[in-house]
N, CA, C and O atoms as CSV, one atom per row, in Angstrom:
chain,resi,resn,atom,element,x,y,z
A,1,UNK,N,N,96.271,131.236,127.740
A,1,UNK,CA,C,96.669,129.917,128.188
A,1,UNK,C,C,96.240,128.849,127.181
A,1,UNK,O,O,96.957,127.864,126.999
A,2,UNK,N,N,95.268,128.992,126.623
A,2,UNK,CA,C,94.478,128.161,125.651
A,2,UNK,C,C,95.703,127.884,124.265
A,2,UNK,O,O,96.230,126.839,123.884
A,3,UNK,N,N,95.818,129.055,123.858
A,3,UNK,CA,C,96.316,129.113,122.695
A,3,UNK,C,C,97.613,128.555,122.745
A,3,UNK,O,O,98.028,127.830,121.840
A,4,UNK,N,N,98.523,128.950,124.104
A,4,UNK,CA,C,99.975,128.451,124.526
A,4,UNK,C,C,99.383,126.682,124.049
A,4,UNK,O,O,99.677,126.164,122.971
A,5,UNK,N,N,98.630,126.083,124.999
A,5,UNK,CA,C,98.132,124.745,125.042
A,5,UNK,C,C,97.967,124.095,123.771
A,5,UNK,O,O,98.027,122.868,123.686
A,6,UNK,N,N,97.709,125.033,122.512
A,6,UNK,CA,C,97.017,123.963,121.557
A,6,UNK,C,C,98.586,124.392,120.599
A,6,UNK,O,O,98.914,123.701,119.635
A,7,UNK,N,N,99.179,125.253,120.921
A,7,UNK,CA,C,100.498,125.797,119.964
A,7,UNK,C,C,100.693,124.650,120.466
A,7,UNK,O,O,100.080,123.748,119.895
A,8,UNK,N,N,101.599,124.229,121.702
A,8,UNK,CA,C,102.280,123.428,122.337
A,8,UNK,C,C,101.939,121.627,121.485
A,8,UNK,O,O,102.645,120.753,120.982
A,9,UNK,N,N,100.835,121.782,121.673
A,9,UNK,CA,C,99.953,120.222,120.433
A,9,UNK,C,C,100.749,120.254,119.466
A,9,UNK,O,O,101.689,119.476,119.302
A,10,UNK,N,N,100.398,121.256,118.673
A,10,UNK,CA,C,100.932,121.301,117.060
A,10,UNK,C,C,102.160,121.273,116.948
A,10,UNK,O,O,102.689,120.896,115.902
A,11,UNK,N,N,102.744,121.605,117.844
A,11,UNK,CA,C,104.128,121.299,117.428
A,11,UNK,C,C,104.791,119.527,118.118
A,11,UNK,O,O,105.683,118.749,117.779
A,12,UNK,N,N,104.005,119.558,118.932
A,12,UNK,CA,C,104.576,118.183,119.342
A,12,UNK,C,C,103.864,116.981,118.420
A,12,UNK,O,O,104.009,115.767,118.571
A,13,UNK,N,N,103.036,117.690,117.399
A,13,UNK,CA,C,102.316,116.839,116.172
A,13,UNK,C,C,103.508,116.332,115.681
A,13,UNK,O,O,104.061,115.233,115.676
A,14,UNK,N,N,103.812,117.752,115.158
A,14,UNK,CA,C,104.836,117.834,113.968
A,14,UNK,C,C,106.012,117.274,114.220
A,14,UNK,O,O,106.322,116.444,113.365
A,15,UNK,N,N,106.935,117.447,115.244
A,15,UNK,CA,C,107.813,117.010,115.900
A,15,UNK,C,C,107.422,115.333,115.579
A,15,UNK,O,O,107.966,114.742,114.646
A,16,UNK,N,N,106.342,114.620,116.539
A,16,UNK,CA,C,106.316,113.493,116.241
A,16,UNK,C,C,106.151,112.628,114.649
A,16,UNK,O,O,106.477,111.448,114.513
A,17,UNK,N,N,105.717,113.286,113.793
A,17,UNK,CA,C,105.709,113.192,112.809
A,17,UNK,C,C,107.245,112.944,111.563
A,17,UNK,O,O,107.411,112.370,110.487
A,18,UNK,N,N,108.207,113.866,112.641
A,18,UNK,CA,C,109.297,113.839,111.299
A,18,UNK,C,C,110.375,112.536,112.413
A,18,UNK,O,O,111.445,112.011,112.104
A,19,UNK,N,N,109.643,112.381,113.571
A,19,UNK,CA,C,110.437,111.440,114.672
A,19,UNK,C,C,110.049,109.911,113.322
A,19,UNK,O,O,110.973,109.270,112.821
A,20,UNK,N,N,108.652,109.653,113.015
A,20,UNK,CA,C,108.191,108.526,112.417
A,20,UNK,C,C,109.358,108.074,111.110
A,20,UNK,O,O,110.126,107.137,110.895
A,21,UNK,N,N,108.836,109.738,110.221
A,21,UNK,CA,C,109.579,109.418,109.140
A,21,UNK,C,C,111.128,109.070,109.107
A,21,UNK,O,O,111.676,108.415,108.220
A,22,UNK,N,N,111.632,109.525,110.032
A,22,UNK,CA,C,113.046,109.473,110.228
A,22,UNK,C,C,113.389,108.054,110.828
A,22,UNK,O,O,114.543,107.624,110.831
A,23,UNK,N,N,112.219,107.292,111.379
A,23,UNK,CA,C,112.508,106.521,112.108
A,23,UNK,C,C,112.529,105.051,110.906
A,23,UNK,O,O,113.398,104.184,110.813
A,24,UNK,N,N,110.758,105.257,109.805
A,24,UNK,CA,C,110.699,104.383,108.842
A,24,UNK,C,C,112.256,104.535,107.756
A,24,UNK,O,O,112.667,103.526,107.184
A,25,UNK,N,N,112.809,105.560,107.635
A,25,UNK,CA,C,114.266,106.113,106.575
A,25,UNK,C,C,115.055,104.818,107.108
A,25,UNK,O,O,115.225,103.906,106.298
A,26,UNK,N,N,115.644,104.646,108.672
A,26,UNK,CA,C,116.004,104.083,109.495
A,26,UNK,C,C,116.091,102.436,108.694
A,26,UNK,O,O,117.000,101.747,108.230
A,27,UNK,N,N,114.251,102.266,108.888
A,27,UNK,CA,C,114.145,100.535,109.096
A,27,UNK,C,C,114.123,100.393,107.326
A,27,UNK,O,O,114.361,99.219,107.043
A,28,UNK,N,N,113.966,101.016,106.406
A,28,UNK,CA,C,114.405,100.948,104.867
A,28,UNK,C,C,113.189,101.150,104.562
A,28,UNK,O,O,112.390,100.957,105.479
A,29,UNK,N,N,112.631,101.594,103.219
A,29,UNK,CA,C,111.785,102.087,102.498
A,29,UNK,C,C,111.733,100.697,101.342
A,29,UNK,O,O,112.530,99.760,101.381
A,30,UNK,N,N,110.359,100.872,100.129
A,30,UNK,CA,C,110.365,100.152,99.493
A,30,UNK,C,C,109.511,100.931,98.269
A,30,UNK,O,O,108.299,101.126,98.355
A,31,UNK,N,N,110.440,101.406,96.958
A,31,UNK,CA,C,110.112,102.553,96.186
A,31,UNK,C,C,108.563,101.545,95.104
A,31,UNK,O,O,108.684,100.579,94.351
A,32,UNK,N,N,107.833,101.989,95.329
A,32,UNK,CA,C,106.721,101.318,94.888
A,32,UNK,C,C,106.845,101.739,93.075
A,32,UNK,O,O,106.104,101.321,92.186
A,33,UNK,N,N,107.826,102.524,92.958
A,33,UNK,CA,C,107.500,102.795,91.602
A,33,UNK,C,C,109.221,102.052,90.439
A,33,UNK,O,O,109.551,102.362,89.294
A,34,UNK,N,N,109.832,101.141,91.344
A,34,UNK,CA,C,110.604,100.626,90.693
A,34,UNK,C,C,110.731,99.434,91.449
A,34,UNK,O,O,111.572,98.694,90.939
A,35,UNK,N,N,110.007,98.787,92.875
A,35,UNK,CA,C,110.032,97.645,93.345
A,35,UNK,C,C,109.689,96.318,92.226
A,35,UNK,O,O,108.708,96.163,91.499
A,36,UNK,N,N,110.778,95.548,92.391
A,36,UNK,CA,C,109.712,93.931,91.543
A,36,UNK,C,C,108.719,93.360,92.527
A,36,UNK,O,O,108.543,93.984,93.573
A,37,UNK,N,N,108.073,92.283,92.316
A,37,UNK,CA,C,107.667,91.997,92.788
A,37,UNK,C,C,107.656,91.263,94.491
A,37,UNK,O,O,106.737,91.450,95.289
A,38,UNK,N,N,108.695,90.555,94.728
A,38,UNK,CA,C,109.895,90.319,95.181
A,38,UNK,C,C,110.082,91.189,96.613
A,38,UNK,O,O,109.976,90.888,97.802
A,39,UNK,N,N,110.525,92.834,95.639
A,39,UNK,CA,C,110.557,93.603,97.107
A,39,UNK,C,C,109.429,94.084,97.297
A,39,UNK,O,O,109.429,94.805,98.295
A,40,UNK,N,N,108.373,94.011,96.751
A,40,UNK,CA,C,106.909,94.661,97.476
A,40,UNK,C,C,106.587,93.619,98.572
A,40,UNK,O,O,106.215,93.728,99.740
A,41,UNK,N,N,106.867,92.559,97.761
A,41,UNK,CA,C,106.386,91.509,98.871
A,41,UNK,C,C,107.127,91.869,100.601
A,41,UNK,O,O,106.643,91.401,101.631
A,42,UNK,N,N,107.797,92.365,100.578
A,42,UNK,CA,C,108.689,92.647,101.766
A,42,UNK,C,C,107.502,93.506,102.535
A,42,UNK,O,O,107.669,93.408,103.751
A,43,UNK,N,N,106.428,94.264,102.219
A,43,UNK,CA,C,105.940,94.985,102.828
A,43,UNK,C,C,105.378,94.611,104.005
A,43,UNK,O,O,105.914,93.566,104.375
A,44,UNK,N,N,104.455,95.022,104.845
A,44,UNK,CA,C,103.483,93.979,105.921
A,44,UNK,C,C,102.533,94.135,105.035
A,44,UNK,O,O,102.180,95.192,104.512
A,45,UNK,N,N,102.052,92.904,104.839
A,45,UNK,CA,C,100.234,92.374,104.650
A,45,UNK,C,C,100.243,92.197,103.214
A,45,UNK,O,O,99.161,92.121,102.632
A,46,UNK,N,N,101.653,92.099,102.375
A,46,UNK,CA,C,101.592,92.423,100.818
A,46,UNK,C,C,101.867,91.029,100.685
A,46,UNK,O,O,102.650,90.504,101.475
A,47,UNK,N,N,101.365,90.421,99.858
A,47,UNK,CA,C,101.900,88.801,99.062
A,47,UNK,C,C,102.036,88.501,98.057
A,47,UNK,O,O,101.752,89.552,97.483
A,48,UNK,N,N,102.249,87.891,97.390
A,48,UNK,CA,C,102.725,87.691,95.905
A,48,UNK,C,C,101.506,88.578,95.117
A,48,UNK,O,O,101.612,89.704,94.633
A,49,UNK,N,N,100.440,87.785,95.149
A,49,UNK,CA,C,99.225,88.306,94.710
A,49,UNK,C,C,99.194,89.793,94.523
A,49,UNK,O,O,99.238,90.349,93.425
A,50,UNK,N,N,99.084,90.606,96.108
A,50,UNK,CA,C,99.014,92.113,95.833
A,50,UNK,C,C,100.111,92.784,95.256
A,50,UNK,O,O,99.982,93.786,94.553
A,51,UNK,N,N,101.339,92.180,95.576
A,51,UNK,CA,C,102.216,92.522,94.949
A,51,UNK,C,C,102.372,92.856,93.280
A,51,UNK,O,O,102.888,93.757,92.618
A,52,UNK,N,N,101.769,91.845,93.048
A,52,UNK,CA,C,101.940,91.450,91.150
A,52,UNK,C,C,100.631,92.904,90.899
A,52,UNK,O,O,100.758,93.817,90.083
A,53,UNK,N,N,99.516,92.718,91.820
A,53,UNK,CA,C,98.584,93.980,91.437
A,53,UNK,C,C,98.925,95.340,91.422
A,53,UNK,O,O,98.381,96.200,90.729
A,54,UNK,N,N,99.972,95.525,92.321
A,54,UNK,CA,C,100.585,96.692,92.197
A,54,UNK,C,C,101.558,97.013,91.123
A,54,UNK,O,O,101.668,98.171,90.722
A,55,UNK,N,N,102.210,96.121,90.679
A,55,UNK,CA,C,102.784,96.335,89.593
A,55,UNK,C,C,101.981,96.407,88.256
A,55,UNK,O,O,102.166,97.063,87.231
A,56,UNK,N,N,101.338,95.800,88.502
A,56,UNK,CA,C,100.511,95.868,86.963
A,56,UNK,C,C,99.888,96.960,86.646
A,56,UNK,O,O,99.868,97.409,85.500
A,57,UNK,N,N,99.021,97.768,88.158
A,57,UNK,CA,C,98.798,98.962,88.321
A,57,UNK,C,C,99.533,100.247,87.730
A,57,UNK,O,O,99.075,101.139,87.015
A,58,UNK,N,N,100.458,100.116,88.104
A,58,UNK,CA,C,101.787,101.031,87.810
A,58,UNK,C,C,102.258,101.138,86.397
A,58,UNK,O,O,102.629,102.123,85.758
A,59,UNK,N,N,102.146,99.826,86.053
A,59,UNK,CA,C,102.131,99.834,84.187
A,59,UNK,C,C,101.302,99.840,83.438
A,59,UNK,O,O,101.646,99.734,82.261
A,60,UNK,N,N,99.676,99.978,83.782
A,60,UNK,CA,C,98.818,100.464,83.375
A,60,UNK,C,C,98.641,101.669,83.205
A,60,UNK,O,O,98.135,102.228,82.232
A,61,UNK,N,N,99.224,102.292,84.539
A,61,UNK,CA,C,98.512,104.072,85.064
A,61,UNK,C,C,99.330,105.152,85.500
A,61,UNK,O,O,99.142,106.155,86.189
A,62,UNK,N,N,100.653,104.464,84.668
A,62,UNK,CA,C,102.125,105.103,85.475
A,62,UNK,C,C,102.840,105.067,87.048
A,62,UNK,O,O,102.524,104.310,87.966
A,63,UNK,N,N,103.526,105.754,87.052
A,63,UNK,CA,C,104.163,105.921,87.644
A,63,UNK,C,C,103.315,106.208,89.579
A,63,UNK,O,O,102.126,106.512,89.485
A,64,UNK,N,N,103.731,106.142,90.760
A,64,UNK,CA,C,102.596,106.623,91.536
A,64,UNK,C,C,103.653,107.955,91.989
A,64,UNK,O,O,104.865,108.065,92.175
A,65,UNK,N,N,102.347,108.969,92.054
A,65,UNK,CA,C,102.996,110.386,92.438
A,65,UNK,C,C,102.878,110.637,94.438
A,65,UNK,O,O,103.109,111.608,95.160
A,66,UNK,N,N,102.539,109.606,94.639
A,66,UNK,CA,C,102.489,109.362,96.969
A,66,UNK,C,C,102.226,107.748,96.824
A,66,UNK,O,O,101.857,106.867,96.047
A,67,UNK,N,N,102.707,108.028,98.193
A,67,UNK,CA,C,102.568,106.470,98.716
A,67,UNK,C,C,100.561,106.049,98.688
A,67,UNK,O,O,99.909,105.024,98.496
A,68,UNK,N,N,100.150,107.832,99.068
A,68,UNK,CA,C,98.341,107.310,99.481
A,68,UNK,C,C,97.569,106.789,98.033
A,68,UNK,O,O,96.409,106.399,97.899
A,69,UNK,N,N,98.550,106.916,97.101
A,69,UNK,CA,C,97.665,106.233,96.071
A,69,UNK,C,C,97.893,105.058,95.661
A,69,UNK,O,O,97.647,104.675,94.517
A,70,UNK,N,N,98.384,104.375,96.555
A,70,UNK,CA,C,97.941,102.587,96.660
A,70,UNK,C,C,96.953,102.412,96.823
A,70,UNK,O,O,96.743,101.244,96.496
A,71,UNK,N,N,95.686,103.070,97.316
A,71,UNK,CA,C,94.643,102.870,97.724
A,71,UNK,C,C,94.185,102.871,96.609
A,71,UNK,O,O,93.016,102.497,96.698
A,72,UNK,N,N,94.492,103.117,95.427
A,72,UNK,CA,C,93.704,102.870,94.192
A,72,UNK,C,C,93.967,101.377,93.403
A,72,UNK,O,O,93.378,100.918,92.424
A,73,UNK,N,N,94.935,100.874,94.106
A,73,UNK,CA,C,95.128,99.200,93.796
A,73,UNK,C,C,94.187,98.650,94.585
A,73,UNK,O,O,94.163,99.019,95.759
A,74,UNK,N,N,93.296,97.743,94.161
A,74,UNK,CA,C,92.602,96.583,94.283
A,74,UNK,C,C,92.736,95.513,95.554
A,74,UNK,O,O,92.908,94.300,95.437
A,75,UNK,N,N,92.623,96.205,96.701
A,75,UNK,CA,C,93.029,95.426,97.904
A,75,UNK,C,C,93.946,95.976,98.875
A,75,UNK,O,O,94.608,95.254,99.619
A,76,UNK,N,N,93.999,97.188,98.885
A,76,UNK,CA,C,95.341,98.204,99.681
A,76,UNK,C,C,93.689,99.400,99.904
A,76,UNK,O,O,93.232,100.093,98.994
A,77,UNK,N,N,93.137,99.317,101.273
A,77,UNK,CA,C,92.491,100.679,101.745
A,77,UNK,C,C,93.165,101.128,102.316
A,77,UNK,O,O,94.375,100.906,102.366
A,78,UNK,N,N,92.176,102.335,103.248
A,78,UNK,CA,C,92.941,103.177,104.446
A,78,UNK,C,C,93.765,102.997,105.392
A,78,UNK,O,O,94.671,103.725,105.798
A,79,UNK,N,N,93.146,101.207,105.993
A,79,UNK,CA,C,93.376,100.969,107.080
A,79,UNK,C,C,94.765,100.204,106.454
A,79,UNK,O,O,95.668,100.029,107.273
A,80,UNK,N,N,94.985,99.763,105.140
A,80,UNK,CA,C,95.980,99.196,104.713
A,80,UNK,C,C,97.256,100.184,104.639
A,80,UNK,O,O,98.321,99.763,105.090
A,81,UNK,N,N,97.198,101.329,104.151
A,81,UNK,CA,C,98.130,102.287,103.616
A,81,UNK,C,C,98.549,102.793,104.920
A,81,UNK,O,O,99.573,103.475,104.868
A,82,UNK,N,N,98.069,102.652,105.988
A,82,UNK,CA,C,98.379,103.694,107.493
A,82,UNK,C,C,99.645,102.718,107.684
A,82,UNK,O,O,100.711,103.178,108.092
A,83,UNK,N,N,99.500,101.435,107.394
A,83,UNK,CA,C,100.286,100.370,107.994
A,83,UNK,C,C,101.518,100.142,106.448
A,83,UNK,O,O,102.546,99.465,106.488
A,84,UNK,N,N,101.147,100.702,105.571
A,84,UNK,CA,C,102.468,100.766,104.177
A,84,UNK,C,C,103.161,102.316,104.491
A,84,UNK,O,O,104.385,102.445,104.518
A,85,UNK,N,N,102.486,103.152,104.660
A,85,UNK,CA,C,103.219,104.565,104.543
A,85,UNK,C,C,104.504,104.262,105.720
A,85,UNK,O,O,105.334,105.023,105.222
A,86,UNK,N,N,105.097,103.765,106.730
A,86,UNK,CA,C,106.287,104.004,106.628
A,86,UNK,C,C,107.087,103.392,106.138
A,86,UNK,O,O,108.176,103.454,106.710
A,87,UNK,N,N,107.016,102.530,104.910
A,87,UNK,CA,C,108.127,101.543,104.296
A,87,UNK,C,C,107.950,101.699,103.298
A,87,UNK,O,O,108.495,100.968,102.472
A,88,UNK,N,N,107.229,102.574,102.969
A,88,UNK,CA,C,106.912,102.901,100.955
A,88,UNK,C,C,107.530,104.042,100.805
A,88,UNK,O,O,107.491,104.724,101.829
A,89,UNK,N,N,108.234,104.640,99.691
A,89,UNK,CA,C,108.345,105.947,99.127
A,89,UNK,C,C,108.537,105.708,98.066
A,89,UNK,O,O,108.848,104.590,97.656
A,90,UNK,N,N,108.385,106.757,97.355
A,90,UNK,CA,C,107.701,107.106,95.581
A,90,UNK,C,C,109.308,107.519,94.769
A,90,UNK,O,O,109.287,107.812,93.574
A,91,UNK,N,N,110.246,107.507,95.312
A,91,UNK,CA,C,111.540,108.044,94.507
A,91,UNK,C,C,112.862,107.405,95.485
A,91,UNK,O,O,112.669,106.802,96.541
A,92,UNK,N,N,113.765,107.585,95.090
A,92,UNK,CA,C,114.565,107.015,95.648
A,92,UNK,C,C,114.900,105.551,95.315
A,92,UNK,O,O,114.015,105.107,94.583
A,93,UNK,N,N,115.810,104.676,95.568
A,93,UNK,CA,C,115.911,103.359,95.853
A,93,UNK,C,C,115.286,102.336,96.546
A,93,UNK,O,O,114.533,102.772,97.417
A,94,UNK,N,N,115.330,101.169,96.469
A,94,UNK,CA,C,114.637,100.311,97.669
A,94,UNK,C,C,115.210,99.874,98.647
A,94,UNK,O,O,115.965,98.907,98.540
A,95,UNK,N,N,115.050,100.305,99.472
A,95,UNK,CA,C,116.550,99.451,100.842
A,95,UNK,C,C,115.832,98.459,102.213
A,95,UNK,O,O,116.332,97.905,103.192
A,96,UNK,N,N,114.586,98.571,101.742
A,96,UNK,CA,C,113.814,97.092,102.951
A,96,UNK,C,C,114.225,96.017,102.629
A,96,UNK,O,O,113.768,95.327,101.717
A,97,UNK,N,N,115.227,95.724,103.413
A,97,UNK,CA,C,116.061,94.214,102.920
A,97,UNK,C,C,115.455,92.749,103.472
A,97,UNK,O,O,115.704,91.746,102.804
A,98,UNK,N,N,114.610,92.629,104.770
A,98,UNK,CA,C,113.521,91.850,104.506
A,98,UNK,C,C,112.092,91.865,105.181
A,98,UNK,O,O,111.934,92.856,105.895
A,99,UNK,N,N,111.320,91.249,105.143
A,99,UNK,CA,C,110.010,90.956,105.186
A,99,UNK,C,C,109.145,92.086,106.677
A,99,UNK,O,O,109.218,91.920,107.895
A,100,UNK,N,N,108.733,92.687,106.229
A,100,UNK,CA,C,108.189,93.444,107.339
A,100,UNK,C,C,106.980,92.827,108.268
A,100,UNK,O,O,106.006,93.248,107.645
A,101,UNK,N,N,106.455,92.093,109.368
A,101,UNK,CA,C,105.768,91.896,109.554
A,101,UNK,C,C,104.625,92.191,110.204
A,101,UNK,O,O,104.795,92.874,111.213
A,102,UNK,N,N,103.329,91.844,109.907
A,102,UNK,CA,C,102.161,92.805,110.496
A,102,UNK,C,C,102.235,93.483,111.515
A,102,UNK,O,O,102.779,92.705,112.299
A,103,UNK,N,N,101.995,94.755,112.244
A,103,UNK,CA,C,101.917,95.250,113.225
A,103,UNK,C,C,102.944,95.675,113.796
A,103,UNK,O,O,102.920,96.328,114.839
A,104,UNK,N,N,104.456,95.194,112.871
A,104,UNK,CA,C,105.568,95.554,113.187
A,104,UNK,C,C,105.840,96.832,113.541
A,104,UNK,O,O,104.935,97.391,112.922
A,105,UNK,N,N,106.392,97.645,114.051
A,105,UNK,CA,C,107.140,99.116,114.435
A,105,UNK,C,C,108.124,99.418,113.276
A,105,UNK,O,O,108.331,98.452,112.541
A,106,UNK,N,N,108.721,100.477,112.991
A,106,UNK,CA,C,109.759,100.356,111.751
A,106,UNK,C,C,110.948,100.572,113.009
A,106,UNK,O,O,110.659,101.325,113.939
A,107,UNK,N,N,112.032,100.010,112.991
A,107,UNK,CA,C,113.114,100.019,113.662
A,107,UNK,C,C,113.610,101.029,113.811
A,107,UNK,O,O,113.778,101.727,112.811
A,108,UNK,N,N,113.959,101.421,114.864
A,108,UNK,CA,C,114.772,102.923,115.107
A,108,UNK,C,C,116.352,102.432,115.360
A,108,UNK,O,O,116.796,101.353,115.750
A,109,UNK,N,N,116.937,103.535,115.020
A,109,UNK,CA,C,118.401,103.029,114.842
A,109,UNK,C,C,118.610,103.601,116.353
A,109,UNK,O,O,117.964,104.578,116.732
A,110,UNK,N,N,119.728,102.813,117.353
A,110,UNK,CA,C,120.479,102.927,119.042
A,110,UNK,C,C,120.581,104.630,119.279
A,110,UNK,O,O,121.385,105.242,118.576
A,111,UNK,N,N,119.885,105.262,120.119
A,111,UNK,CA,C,120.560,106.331,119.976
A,111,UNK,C,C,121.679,106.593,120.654
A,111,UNK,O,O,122.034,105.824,121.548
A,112,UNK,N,N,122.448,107.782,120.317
A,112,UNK,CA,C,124.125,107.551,121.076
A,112,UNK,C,C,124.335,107.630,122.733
A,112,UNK,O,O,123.591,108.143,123.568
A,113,UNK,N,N,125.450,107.027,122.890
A,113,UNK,CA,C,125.611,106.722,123.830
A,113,UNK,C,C,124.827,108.004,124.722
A,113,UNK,O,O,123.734,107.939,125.284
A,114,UNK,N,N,125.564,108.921,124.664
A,114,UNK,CA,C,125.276,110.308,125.601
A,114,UNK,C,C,123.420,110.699,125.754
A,114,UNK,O,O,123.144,111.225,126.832
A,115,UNK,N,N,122.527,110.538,125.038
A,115,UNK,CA,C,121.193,110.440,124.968
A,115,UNK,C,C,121.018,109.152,125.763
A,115,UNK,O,O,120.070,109.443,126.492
A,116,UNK,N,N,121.380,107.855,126.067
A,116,UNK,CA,C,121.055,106.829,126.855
A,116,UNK,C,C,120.833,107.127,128.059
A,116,UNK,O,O,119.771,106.810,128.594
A,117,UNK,N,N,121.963,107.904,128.812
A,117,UNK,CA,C,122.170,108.266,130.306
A,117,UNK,C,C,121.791,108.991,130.876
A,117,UNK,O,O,121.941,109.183,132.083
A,118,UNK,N,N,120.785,109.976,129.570
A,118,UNK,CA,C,119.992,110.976,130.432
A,118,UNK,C,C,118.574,110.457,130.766
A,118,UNK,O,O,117.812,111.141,131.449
């Protein structure tokens, strides 16, 4: 019974987990490794200031290989990056078209009609 119980966890981890990412894909991403300044600023809690630090970062020390190594810019910790990881990704384009604000949720797109009514 135990083991049913903690299987049952792990998967409803995981499950919730690709629900997030799919959900931040949704509200737009912001590629930290080709953003200007401009679109970083779009992030929550990012402002001109951290913004410009992250870039400068990036052209100091390359390219970033995850989103968790913002934490090596100068003003982005743990508690900062929990709240960037769903609007950052490392490849791809930038499509956060505007300003994310603190504490915000990342938008989930309507689901279809037929999922409403159940």
């Amino acid at each position: 019974m135990k083991a049913r119980t903690i299987l049952t966890i792990v998967l409803m981890t995981a499950l919730a987990g690709n629900v997030v990412a799919a959900t931040a894909a949704a509200a737009g991403q912001v590629n930290v490794n080709t953003a200007s300044v401009q679109e970083l600023q779009r992030l929550p809690r990012v402002g001109p200031a951290l913004a410009q630090r992250i870039v400068e970062f990036r052209t100091a020390n390359g390219p970033f290989k995850s989103p968790d190594e913002l934490t090596r810019v100068k003003g982005i910790g743990e508690k900062s990056i929990v709240n960037l990881k769903p609007y950052v990704t490392v490849n791809g384009p930038t499509t956060l078209s505007e300003k994310v604000k603190s504490g915000q949720k990342p938008k989930a797109e309507p689901a279809p009609l037929d999922e409403r009514s159940r």
